[in-house]
VEXKOL-150307 format. One record per residue (C-alpha): residue number from 1; x, y, z; residue in one letter. Coordinates in steps of 0.05 Angstrom, whole numbers, always signed. Example, Ala and Ser with C-alpha at 12.3 -4.5 7.8 and 13.67 -1.06 7.14 Angstrom:
VEXKOL-150307
@n:1, u:+246, v:-90, w:+156, res:A
@n:2, u:+273, v:-21, w:+143, res:S
***
This chain:
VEXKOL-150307
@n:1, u:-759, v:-85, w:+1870, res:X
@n:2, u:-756, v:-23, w:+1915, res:X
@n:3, u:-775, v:+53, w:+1872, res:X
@n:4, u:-721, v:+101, w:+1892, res:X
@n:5, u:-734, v:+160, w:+1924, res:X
@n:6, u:-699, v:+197, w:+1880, res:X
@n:7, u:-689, v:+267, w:+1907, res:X
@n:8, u:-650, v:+318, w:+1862, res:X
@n:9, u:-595, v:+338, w:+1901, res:X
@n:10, u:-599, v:+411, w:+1898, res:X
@n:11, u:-670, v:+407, w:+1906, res:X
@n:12, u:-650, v:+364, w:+1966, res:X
@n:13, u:-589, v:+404, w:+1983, res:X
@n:14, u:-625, v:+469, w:+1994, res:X
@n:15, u:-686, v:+430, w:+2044, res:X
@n:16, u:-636, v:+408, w:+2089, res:X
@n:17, u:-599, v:+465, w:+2105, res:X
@n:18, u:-611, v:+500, w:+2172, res:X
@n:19, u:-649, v:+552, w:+2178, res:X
@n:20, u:-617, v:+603, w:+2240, res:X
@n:21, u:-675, v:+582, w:+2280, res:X
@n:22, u:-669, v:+511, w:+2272, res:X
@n:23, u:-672, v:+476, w:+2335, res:X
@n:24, u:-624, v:+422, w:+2314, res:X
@n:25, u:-671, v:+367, w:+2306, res:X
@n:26, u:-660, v:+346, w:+2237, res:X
@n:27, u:-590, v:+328, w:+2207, res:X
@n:28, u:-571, v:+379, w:+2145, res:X
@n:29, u:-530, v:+389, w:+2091, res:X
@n:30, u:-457, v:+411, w:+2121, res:X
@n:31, u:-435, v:+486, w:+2104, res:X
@n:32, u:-386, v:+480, w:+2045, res:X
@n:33, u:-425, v:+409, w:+2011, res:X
@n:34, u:-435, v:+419, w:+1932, res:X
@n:35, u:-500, v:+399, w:+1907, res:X
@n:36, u:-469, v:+352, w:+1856, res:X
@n:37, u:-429, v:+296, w:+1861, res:X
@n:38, u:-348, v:+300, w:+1839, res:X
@n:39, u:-363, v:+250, w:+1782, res:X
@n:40, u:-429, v:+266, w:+1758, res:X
@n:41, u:-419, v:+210, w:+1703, res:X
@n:42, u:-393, v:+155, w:+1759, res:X
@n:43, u:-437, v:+87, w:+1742, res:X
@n:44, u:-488, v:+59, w:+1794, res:X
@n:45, u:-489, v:+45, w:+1839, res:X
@n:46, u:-443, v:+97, w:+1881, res:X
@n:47, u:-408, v:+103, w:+1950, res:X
@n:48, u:-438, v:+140, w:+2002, res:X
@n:49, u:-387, v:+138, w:+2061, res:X
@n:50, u:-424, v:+141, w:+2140, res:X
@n:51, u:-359, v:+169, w:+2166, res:X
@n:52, u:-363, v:+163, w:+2246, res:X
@n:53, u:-308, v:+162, w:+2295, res:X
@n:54, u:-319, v:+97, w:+2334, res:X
@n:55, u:-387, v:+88, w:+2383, res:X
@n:56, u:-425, v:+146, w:+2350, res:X
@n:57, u:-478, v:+100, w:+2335, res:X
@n:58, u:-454, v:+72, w:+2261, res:X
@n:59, u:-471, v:+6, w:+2293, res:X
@n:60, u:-558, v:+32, w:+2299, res:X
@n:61, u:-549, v:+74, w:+2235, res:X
@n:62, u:-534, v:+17, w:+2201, res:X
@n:63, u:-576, v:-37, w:+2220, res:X
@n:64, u:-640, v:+22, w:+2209, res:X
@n:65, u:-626, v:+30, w:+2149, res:X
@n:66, u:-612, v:-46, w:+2125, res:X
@n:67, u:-689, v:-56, w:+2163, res:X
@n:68, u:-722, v:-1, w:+2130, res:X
@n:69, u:-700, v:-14, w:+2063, res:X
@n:70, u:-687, v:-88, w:+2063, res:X
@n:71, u:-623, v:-69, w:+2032, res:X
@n:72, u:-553, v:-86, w:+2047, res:X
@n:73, u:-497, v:-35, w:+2062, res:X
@n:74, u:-427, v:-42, w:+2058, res:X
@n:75, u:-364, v:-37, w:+2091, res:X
@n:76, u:-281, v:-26, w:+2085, res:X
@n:77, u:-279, v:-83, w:+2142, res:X
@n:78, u:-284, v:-149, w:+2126, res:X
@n:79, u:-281, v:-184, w:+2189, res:X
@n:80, u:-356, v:-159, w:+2196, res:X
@n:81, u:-385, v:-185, w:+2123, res:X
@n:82, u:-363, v:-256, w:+2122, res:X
@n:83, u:-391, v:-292, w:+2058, res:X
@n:84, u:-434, v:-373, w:+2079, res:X
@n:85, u:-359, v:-395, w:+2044, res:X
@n:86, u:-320, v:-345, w:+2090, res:X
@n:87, u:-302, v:-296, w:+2046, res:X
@n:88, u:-317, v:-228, w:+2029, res:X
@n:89, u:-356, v:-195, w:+1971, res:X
@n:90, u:-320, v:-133, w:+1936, res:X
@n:91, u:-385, v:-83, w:+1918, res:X
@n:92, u:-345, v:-69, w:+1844, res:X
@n:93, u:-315, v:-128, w:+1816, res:X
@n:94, u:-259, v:-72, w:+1793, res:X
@n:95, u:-243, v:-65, w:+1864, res:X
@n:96, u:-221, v:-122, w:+1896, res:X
@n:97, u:-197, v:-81, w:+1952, res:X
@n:98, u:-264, v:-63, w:+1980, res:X
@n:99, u:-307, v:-29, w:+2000, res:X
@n:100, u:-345, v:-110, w:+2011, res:X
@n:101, u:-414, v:-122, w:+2012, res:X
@n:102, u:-444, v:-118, w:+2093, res:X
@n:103, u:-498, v:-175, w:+2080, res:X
@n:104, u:-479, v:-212, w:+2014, res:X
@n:105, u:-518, v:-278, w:+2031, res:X
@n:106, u:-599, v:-238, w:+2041, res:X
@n:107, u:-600, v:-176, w:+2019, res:X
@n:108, u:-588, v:-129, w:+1946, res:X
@n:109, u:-547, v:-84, w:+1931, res:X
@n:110, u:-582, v:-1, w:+1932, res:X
@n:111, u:-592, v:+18, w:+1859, res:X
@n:112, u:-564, v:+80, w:+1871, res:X
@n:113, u:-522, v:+100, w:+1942, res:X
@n:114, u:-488, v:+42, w:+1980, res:X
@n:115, u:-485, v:+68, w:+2053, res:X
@n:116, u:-414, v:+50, w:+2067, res:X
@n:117, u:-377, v:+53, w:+2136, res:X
@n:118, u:-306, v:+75, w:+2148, res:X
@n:119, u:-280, v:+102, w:+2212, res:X
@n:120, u:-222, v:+130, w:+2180, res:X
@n:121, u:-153, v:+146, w:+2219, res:X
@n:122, u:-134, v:+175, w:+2292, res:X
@n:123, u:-182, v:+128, w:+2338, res:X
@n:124, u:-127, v:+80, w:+2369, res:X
@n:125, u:-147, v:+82, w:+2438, res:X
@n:126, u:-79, v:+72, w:+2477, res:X
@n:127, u:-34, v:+107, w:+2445, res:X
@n:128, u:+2, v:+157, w:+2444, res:X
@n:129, u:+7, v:+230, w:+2407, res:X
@n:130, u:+64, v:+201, w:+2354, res:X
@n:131, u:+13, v:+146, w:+2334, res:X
@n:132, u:-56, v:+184, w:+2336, res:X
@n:133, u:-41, v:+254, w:+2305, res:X
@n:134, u:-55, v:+254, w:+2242, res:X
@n:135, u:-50, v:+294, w:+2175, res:X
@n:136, u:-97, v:+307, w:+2121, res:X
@n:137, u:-72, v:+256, w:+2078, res:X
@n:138, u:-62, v:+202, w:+2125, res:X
@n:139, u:-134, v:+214, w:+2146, res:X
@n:140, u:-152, v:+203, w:+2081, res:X
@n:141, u:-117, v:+143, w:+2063, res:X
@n:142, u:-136, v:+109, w:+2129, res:X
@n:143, u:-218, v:+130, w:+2106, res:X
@n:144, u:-197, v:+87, w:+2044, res:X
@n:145, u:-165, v:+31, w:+2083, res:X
@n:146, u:-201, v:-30, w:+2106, res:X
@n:147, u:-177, v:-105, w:+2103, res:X
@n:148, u:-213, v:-177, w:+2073, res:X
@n:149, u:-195, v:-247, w:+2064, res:X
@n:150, u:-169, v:-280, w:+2011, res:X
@n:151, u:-189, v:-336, w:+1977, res:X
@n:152, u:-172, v:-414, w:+1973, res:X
@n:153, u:-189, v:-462, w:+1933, res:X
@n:154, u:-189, v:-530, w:+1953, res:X
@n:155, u:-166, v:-597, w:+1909, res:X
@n:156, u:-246, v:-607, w:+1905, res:X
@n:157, u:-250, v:-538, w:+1869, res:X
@n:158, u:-293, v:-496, w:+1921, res:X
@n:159, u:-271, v:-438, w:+1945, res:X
@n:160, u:-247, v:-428, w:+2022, res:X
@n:161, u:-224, v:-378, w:+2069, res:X
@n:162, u:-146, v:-361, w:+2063, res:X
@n:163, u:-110, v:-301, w:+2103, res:X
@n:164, u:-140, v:-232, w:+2122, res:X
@n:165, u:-99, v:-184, w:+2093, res:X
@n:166, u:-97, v:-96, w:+2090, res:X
@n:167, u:-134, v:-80, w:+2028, res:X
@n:168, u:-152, v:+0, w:+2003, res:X
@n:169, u:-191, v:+26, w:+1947, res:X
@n:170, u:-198, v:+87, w:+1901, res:X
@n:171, u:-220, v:+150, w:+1928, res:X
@n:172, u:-257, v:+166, w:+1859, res:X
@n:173, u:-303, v:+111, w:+1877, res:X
@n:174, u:-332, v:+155, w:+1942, res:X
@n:175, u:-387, v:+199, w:+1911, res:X
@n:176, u:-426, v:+224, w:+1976, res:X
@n:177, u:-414, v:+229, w:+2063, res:X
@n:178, u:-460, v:+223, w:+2121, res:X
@n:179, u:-411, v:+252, w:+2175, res:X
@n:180, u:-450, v:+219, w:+2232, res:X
@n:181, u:-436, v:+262, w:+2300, res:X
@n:182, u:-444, v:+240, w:+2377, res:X
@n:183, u:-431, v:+277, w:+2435, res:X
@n:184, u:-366, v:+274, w:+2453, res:X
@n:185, u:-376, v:+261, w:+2527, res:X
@n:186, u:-428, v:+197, w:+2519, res:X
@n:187, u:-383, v:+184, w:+2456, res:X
@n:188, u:-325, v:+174, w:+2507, res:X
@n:189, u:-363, v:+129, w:+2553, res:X
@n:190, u:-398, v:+82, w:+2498, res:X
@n:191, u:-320, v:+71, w:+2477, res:X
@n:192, u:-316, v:+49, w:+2560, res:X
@n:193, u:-376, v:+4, w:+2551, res:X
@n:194, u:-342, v:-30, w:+2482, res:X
@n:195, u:-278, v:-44, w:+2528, res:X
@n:196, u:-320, v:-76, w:+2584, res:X
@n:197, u:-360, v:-118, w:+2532, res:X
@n:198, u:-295, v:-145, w:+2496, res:X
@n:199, u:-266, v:-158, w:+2571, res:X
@n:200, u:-330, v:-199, w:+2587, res:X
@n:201, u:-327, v:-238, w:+2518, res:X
@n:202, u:-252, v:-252, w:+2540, res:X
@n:203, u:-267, v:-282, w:+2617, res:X
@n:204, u:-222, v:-218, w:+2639, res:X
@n:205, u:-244, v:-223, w:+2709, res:X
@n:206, u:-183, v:-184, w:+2736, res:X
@n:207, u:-194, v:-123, w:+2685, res:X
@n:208, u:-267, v:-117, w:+2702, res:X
@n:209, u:-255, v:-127, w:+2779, res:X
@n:210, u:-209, v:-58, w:+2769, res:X
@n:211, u:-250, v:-17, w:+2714, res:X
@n:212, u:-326, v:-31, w:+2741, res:X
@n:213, u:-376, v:-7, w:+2698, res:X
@n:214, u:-390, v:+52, w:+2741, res:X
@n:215, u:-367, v:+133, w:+2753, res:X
@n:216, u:-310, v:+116, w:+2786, res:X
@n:217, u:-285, v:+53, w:+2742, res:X
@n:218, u:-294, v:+97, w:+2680, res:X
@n:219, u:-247, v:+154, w:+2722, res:X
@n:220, u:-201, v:+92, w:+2741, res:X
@n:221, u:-201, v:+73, w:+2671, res:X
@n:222, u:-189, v:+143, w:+2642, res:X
@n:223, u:-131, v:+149, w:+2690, res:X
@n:224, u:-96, v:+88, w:+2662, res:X
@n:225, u:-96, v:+111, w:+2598, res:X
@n:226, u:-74, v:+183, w:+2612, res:X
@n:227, u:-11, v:+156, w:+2643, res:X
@n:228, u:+3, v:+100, w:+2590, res:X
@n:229, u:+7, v:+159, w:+2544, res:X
@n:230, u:+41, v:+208, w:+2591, res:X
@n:231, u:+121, v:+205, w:+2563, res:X
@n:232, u:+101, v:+209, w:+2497, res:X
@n:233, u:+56, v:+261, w:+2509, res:X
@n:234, u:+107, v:+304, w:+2546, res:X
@n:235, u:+164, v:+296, w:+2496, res:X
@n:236, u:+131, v:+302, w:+2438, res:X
@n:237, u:+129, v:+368, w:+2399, res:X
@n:238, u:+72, v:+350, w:+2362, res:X
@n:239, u:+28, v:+382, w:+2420, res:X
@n:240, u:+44, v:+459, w:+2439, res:X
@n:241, u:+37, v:+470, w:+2517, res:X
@n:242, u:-32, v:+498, w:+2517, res:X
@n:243, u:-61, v:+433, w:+2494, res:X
@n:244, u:-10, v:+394, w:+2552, res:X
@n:245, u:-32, v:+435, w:+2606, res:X
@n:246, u:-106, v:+427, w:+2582, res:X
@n:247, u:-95, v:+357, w:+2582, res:X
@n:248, u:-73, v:+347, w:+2654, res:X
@n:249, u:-153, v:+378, w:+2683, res:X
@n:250, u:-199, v:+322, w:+2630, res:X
@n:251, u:-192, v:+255, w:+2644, res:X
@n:252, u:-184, v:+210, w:+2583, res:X
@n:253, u:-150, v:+275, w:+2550, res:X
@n:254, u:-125, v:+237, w:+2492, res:X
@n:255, u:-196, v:+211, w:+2473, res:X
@n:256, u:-225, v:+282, w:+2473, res:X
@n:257, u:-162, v:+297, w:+2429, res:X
@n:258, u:-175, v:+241, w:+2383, res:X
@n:259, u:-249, v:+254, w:+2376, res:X
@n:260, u:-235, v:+336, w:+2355, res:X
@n:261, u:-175, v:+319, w:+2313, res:X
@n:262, u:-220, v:+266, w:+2271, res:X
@n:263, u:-282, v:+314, w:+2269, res:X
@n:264, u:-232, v:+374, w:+2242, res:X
@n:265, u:-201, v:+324, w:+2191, res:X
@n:266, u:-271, v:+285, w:+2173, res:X
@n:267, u:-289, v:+358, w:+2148, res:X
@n:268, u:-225, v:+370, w:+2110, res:X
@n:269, u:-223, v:+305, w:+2073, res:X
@n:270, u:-298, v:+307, w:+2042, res:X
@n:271, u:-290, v:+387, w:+2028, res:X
@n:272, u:-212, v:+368, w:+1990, res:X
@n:273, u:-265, v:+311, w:+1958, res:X
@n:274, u:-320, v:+351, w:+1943, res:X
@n:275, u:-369, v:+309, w:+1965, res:X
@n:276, u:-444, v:+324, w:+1981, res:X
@n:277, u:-442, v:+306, w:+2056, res:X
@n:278, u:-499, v:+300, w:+2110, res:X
@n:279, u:-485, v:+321, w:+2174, res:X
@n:280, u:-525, v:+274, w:+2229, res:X
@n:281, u:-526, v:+284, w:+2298, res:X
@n:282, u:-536, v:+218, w:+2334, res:X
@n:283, u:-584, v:+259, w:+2381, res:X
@n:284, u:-633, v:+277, w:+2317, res:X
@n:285, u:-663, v:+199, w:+2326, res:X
@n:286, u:-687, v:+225, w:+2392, res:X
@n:287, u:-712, v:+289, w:+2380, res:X
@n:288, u:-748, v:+277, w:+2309, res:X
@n:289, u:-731, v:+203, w:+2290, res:X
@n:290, u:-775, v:+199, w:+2235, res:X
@n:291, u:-751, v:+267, w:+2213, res:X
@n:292, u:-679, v:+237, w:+2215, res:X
@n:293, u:-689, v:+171, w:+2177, res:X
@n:294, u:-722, v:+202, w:+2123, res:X
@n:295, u:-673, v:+248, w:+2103, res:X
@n:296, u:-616, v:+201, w:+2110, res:X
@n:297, u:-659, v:+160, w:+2060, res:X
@n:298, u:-665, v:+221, w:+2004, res:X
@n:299, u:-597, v:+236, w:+2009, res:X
@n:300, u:-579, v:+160, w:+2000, res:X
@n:301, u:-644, v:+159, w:+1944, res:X
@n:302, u:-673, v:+103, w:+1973, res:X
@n:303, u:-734, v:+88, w:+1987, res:X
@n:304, u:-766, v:+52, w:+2057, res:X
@n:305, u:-798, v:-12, w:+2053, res:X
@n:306, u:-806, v:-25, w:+2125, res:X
@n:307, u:-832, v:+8, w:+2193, res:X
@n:308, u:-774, v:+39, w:+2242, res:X
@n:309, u:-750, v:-2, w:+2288, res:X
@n:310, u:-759, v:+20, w:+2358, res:X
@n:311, u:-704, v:+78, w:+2374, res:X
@n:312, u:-688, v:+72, w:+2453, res:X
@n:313, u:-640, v:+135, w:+2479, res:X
@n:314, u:-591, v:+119, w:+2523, res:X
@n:315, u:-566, v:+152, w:+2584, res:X
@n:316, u:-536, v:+222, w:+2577, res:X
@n:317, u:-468, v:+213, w:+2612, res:X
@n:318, u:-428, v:+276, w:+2625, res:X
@n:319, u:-468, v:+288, w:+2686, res:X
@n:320, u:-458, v:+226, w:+2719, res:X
@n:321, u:-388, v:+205, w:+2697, res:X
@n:322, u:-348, v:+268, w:+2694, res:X
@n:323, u:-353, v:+327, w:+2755, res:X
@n:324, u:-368, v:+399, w:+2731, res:X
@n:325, u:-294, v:+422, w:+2726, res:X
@n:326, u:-275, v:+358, w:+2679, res:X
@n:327, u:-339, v:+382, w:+2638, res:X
@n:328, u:-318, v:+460, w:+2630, res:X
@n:329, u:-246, v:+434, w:+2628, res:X
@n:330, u:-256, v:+387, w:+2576, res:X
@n:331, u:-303, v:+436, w:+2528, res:X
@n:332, u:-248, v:+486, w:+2532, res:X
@n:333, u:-199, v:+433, w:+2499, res:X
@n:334, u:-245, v:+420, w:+2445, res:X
@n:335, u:-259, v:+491, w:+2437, res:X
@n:336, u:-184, v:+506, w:+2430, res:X
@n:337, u:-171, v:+436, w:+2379, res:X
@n:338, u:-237, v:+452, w:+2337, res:X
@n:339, u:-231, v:+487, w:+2266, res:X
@n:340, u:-285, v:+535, w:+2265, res:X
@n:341, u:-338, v:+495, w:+2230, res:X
@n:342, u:-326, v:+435, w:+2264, res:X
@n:343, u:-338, v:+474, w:+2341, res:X
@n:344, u:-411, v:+501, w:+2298, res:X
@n:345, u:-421, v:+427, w:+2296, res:X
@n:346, u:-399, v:+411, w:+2367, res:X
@n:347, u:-423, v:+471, w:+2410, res:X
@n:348, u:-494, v:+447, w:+2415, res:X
@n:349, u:-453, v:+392, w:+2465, res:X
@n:350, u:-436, v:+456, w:+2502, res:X
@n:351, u:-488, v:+466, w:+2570, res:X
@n:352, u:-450, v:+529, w:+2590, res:X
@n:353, u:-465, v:+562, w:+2526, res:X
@n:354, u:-544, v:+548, w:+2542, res:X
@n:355, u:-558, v:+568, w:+2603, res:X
@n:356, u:-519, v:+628, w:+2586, res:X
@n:357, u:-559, v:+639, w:+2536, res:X
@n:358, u:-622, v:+624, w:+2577, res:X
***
């Protein structure tokens, strides 16, 4: 049995907040976050969504914490917590439409919060504005969405894996948020690398001949997407002409779009929810990583069990994959998208502002 850390939350709350000096080393409690939770009688254990759009590093967040602790998470997607029978464990037995348990066979359930990932709505990659814009309530239903298999059971009795179907739970079951942040240029170019690995997995010989995993594939790349996009983009009214004539100086414009929109909406939903949320930057595991585990641990109450696995950084890409111009270019489009505290959680990605300031 592992002894909670249990850390009051307003005692916890009020630790985490920055101070105006703070160098932004350490993750923090976001600006408008209550101390409480919405349903301060909700049984244990509780929901803590790690909302992250996609390749902010939910994969490493996840797997540290499951070491640490020895603890399982869980997840809205089912495909990734197949049961030794194939199927999938709901985490309430009330909820049979997730979230589902992330390692059901080896590990138990947190007595308190159950780290749970969602990426939410807005991410498709391809696509155009008329599929990627999205409101606050479709944000919010898409952060509830996920999808598991059903169940079979065959003539000897034993259960076996039927279809995968769309599943969704209640929002009153989501107590807590980690809003887990990356920045938005390597954020761009670890969704690159995902493409290349799923091309290599598939023998795509052709696709990886033309997008090579280098500057100039990733421009190649970005410039096949921009134009895929490009009629719906100009038709639609769902973009004013500032953002279009932004769009046509950053490569992979609808990416940058994607990431702002889901950063501005993340905020909305868990504020409209009222839900205690940590703000991480992925960068806080290299600056203070023991810092940064430890007070994603108090605000999820558990407590650690094992060393840290080793934390290696990876390359910092807007230097090397994007020319000055596409940099400034593409900051000013995320200044203009941003709500105002979602740019104070974005303009530390902002060099210009630095050596300004230096």
């Amino acid at each position: 049995c592992i002894a909670a850390s249990v850390v009051g939350v307003g005692t916890l709350g009020r630790h985490l907040r920055p101070a105006l000096d703070d160098p932004g080393t350490l993750p923090f409690i976001a600006l408008h976050s209550p101390w409480d939770d919405p349903d301060q009688d909700a049984p244990w254990p509780r929901i803590a969504w790690l909302m992250s759009f996609p390749n902010s590093g939910t994969s490493f967040t996840m797997r540290m914490v499951g070491r640490v602790t020895g603890l399982t998470a869980a997840t809205n997607y089912g495909k990734e917590c197949v049961e030794k029978s194939g199927n999938n464990i709901p985490l309430f037995e009330d909820s049979p439409g997730g979230p589902f348990i992330l390692s059901p066979d080896d590990r138990e359930v947190p007595d308190r919060y159950v780290m749970t990932k969602t990426h939410c709505g807005g991410r498709c990659q391809s696509c155009g504005p008329s599929k990627y814009i999205e409101t606050p309530e479709s944000f919010l239903d898409a952060c509830l969405t996920g999808g598991h298999y059903t169940s079979k059971i065959t003539a000897e009795g034993t259960k076996k894996q039927g279809e995968f179907v769309n599943s969704k739970y209640d929002k009153k079951l989501v107590q807590r948020a980690i809003h887990l942040i990356r920045d938005p240029f390597d954020n761009l170019v670890s969704r690159f690398h995902l493409e290349q690995h799923e091309k290599k997995k598939q023998n795509r010989t052709s696709w990886l001949e033309s997008y090579p995993n280098t500057a100039e594939g990733f421009q190649t790349w970005c410039g096949s997407l921009d134009a895929h996009s490009l009629k719906d983009e100009t038709k639609t009214d769902l973009l004013d002409k500032k953002v279009k004539s932004l769009f046509k100086k950053v490569p992979c414009h609808g990416d940058f779009y994607r990431y702002t929109q889901w950063h501005n909406l993340a905020l909305k939903v868990v504020h409209d929810l009222d839900l205690p949320t940590l703000v991480v930057h992925y960068e806080n595991y290299e600056r203070n990583y023991e810092g940064a585990v430890n007070s994603i641990l108090d605000f999820l109450q558990i407590g650690r069990k094992n060393a840290l696995p080793e934390f290696i950084a990876g390359k910092r890409y807007k230097n090397i994959y994007f020319t000055d111009e596409q940099r400034l270019a593409a900051l000013e489009l995320i200044r203009y998208l941003a709500d105002e505290e979602t740019w104070s959680l974005l303009e530390r990605y902002d060099d210009s502002l630095a050596e300004a300031s230096g």
